[in-house]
C-alpha positions as CSV (number, residue, x, y, z in Angstrom):
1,X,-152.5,111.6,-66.7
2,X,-150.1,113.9,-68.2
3,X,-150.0,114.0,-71.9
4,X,-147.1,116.1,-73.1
5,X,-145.4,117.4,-70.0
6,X,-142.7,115.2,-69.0
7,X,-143.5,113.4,-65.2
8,X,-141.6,115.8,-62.6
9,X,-139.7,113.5,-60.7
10,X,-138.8,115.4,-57.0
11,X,-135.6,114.2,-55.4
12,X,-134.3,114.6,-51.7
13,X,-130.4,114.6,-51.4
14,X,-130.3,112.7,-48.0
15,X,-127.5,113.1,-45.7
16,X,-124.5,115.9,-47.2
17,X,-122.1,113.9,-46.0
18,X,-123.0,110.2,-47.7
19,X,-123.0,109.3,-51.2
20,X,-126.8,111.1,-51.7
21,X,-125.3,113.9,-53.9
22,X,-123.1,111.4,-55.6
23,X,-125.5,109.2,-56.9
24,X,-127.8,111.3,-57.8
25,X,-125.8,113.4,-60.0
26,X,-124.1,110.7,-61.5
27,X,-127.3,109.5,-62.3
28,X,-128.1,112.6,-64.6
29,X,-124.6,112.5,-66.3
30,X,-126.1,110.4,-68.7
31,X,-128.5,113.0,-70.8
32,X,-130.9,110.4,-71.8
33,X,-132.4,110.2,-68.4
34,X,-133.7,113.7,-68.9
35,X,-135.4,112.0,-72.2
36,X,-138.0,110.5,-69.6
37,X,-139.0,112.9,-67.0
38,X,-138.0,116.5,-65.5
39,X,-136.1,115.9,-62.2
40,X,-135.8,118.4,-59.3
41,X,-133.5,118.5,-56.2
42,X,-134.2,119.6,-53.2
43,X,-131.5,121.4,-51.8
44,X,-128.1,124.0,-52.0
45,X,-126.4,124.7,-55.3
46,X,-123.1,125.9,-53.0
47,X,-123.9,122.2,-51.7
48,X,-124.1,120.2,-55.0
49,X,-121.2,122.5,-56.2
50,X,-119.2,121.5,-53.4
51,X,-119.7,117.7,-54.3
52,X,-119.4,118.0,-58.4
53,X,-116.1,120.0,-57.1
54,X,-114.8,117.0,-55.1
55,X,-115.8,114.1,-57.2
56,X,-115.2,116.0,-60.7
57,X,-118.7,115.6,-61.5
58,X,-119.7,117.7,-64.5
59,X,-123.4,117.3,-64.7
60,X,-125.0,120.6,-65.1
61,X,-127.5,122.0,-63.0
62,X,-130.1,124.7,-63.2
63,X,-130.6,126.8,-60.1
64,X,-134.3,127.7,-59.6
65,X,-136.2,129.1,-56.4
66,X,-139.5,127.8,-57.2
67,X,-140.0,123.9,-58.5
68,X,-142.4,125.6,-60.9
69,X,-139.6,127.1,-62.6
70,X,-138.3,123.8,-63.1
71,X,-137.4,123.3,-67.2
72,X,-137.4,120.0,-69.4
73,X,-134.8,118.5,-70.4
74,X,-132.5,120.1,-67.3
75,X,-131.3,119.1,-64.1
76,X,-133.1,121.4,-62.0
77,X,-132.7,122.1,-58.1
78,X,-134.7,123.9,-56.1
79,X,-132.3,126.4,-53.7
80,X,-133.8,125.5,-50.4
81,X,-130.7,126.9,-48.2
82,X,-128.5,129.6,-49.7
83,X,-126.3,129.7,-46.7
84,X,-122.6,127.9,-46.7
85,X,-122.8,124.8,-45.1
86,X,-120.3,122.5,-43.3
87,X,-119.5,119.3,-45.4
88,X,-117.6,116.7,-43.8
89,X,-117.5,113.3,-46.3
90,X,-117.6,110.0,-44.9
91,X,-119.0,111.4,-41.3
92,X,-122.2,111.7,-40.5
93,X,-122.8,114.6,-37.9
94,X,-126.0,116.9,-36.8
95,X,-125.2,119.0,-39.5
96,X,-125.5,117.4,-41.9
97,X,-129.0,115.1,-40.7
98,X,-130.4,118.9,-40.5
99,X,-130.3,119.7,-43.6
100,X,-131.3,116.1,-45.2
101,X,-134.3,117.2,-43.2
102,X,-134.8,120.1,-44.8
103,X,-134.2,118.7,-47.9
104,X,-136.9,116.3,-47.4
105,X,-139.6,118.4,-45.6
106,X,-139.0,120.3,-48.7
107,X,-139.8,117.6,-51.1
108,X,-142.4,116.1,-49.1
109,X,-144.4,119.7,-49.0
110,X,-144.3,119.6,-53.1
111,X,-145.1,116.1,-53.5
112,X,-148.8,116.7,-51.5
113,X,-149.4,120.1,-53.4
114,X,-148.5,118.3,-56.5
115,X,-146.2,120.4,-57.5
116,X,-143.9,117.1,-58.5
117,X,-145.5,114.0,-59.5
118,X,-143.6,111.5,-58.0
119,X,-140.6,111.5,-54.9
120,X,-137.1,110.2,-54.9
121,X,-135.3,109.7,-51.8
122,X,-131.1,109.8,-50.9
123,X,-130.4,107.4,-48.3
124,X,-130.7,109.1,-44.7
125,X,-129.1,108.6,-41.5
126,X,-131.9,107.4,-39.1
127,X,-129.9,109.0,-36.2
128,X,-128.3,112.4,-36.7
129,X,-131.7,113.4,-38.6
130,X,-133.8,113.1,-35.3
131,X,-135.0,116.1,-33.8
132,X,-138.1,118.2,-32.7
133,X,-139.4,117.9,-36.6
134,X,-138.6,114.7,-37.7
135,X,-139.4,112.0,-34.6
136,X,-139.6,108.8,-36.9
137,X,-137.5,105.8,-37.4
138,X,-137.6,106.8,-40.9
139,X,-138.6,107.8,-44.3
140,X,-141.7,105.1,-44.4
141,X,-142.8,106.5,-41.1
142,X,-142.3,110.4,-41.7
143,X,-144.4,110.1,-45.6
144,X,-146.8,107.8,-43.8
145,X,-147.6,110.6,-41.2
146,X,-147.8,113.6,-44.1
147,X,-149.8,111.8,-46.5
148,X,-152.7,110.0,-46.8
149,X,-153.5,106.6,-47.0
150,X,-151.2,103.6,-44.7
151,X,-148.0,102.3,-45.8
152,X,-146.2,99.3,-47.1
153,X,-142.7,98.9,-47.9
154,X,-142.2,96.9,-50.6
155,X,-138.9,96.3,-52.3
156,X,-138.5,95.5,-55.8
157,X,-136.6,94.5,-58.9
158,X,-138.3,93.3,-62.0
159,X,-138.3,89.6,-60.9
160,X,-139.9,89.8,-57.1
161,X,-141.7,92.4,-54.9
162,X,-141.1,92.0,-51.6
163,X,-143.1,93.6,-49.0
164,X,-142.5,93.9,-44.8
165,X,-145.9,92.9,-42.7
166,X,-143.4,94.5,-39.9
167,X,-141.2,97.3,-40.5
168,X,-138.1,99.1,-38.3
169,X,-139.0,97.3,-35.2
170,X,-136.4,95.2,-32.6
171,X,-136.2,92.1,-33.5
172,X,-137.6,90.7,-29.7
173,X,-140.9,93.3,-30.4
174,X,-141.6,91.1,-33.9
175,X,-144.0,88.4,-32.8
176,X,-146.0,90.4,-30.5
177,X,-146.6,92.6,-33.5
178,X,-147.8,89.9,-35.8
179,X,-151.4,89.7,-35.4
180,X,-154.3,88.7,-37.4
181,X,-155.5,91.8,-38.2
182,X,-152.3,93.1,-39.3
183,X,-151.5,90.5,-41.6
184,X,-154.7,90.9,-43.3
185,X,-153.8,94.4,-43.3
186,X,-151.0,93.8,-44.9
187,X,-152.3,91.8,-47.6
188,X,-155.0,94.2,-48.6
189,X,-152.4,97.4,-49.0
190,X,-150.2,95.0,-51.0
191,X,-153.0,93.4,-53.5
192,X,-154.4,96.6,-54.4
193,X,-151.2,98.0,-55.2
194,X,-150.5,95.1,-57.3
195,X,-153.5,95.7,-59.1
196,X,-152.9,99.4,-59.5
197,X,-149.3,100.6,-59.3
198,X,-148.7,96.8,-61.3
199,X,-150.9,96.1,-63.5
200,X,-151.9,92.9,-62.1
201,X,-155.7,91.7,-62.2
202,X,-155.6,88.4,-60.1
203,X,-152.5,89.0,-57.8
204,X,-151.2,85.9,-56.0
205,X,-149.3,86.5,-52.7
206,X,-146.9,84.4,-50.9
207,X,-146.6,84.7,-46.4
208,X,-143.7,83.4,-45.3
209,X,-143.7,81.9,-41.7
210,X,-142.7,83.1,-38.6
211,X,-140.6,80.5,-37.0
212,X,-137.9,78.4,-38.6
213,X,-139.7,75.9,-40.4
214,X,-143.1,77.4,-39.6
215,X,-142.8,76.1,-36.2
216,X,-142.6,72.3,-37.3
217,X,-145.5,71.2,-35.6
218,X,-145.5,73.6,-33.0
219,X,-141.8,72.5,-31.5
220,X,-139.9,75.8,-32.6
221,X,-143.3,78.0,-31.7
222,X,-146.8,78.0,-32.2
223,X,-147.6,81.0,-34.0
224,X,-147.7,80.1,-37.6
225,X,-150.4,77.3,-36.4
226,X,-152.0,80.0,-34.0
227,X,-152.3,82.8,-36.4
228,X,-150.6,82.7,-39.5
229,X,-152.3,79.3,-41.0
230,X,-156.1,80.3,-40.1
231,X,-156.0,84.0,-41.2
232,X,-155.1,83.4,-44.8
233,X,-157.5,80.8,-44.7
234,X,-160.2,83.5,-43.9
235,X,-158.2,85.5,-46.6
236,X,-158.7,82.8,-49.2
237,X,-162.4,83.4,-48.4
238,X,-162.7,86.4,-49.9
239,X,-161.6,85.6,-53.0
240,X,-157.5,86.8,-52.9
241,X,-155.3,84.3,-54.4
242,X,-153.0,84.5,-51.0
243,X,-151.0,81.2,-50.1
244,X,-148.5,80.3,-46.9
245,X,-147.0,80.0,-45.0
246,X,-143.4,79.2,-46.9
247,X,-140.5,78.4,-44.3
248,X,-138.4,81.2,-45.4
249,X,-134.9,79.1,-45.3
250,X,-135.9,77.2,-48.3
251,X,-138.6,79.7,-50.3
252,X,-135.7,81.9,-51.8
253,X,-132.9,79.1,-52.7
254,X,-136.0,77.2,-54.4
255,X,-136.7,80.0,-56.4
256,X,-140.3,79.7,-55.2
257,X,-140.7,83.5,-55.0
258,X,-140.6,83.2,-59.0
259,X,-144.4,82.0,-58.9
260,X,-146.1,84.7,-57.3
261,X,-146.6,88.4,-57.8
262,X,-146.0,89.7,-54.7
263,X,-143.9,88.3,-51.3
264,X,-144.8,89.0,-47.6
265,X,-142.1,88.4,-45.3
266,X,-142.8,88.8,-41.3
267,X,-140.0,91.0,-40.4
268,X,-137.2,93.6,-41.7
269,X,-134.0,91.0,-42.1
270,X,-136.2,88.2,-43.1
271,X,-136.8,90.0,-46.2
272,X,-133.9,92.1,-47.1
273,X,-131.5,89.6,-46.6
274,X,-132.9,87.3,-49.2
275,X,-133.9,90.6,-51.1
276,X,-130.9,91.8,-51.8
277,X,-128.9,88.6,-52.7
278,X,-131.1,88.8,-55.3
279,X,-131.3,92.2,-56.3
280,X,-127.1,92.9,-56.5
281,X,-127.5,96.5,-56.5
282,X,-130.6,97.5,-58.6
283,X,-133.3,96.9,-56.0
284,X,-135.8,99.8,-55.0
285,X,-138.0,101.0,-52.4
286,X,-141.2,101.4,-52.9
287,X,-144.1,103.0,-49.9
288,X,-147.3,101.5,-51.2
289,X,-150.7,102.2,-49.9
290,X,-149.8,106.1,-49.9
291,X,-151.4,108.5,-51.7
292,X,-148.4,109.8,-53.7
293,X,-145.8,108.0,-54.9
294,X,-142.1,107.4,-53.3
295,X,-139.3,105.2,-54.1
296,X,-135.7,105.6,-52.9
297,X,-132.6,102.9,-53.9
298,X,-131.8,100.0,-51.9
299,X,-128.8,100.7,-49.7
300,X,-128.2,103.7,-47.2
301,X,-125.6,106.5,-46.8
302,X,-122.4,104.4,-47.4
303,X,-120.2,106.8,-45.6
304,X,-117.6,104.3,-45.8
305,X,-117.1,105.0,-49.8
306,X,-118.6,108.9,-49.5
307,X,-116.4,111.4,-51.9
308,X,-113.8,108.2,-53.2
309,X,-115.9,108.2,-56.6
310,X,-116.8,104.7,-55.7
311,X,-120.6,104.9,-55.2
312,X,-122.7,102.9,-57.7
313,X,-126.1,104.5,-58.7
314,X,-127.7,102.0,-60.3
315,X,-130.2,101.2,-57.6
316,X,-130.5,104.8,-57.5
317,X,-131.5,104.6,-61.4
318,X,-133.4,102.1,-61.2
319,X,-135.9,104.6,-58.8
320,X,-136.4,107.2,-60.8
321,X,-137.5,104.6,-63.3
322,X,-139.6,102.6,-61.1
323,X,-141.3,105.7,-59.7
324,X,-142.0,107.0,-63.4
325,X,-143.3,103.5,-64.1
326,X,-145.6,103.4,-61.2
327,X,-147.1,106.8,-61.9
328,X,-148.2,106.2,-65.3
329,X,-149.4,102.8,-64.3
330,X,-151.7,104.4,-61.3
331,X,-152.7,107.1,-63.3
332,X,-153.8,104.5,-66.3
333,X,-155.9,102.7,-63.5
334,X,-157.3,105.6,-61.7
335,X,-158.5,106.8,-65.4
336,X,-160.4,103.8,-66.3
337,X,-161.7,103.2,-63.0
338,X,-163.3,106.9,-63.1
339,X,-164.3,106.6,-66.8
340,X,-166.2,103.5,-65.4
341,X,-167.8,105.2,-62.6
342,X,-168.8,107.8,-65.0
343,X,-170.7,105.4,-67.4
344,X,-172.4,103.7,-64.5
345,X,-173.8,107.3,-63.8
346,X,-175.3,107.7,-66.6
């Protein structure tokens, strides 16, 4: 791990038009951020002046061409377009998913050459960014297909992690996706990050059910009986502390979440509505089971608020820590578990 260089923390600004730019920037405001790592944009100076300009931001930023240029204790972006582009706050249009692309593709290019440790990234819009480059129904998707390793979201705040054993799917596709194999899938990509990204020797996991009331007896459904109960029960047998399924009306009003380490709920809403009740703003993102790190806040491009000075970047905040956090944890575990590999060698 890094010893004296700060942890360069890469950040894609998301859609121009939402409150990407905003929170970001207001983030930095606050100099002691730059105390704990060296953050770099990815995107337009004319576009970041534009928004300082109409929110009377007065961060200061240092324009580089190269992320190697970046400096400490600066708010550095990388000019990926020099060219004027259209800004339209509030609105999402093609012009402005284009360039979050850019912006990302960017990022995402440093982050595997390691030329930034860790990635930060502005809500998108899942529609106006489509196009021949980016065919994915979103960030998760797009890192999961440029870097190594397979993906789990996980959201997080420092009392529950929360993780999705199905992802941006319809709602009528969820059960068919729900299969033994994927659960134990599941499972695996979230214990070993609790082990290395957490710190966590002897994780214990929580699977919520599939049905209301996990089926009660098979009259609302069979599948928590069919698939859910037996496959953790093979879990079990391998030695991970995994338990389930919860009925996921009463797990989260019971406070039940608070004995575990890690959640799994089934599908999107049945975990991010619970999620973030809890998290009131300061929840994060997290893609586990990637090579490289990313974390982005909570929330998405809030047009409805974009250039009223409303925005609140604390879940924002919260990422950059998080992601910092995470790194220096992995890194920690990666060291000892080569320094033990190297003893047994010799």
């Amino acid at each position: 791990m890094r010893k004296l260089e700060k942890i360069k923390v890469g950040i894609s600004v998301g859609d121009l038009n939402g409150i990407g730019l905003e929170i970001i920037l207001k983030s930095f405001e606050d100099n002691r951020m730059l105390d704990f790592c060296t953050p770099i944009i990815f995107g337009s100076s004319k576009t970041a002046s534009y928004h300082k300009k109409a929110l009377n931001i007065k961060t200061p930023i240092n324009g580089i061409d190269f992320s190697s240029r970046a400096l400490q204790n600066k708010l550095n972006l990388v000019n990926i377009w020099k060219e004027n582009v259209s800004i339209e706050l509030g609105k999402p249009t093609e012009i402005s998913g284009k360039y979050a692309f850019k912006s990302l593709e960017s990022a995402t290019k440093a982050l595997k050459n390691g030329e930034i440790d860790v990635l930060i990234t502005a809500p998108i819009n899942k529609h106006n960014i489509q196009s021949d480059d980016f065919n994915f129904k979103g960030h998760t998707e797009y890192l999961e297909a440029n870097l190594s390793g397979e993906s789990l979201m996980i959201l997080l705040t420092d009392e529950i992690r929360l993780g999705l054993i199905t992802g941006h799917i319809p709602l009528k596709d969820v059960v068919e996706a729900i299969t033994a194999d994927r659960i134990k899938n599941k499972v695996g990509i979230m214990h070993d990050s609790l082990i290395r990204d957490f710190n966590i020797s002897k994780p214990k996991i929580a699977i919520l059910g599939i049905n209301p009331h996990n089926g009660d007896n098979g009259v609302i459904g069979n599948e928590d009986d069919e698939i859910v109960k037996p496959v953790i029960e093979e879990i079990q047998k391998t030695g991970k502390l995994v338990y389930g399924p919860y009925a996921s009306d009463s797990f989260f009003g019971s406070g039940a979440y608070k004995k575990f380490d890690g959640v799994l709920a089934m599908y999107h809403d049945q975990g991010l509505g619970p999620f973030k009740t809890i998290s009131f703003g300061k929840g994060v993102n997290f893609t586990a089971g990637l090579s490289k790190i990313r974390t982005s806040p909570d929330h998405g491009t809030a047009y409805d608020i974009a250039g009223k000075n409303m925005a609140d970047y604390g879940s924002f905040t919260e990422a950059v820590f998080k992601a910092i956090q995470i790194f220096k944890t992995r890194s920690e575990y990666e060291d000892l578990v080569e320094n033990q590999l190297n003893i047994a060698k010799r």
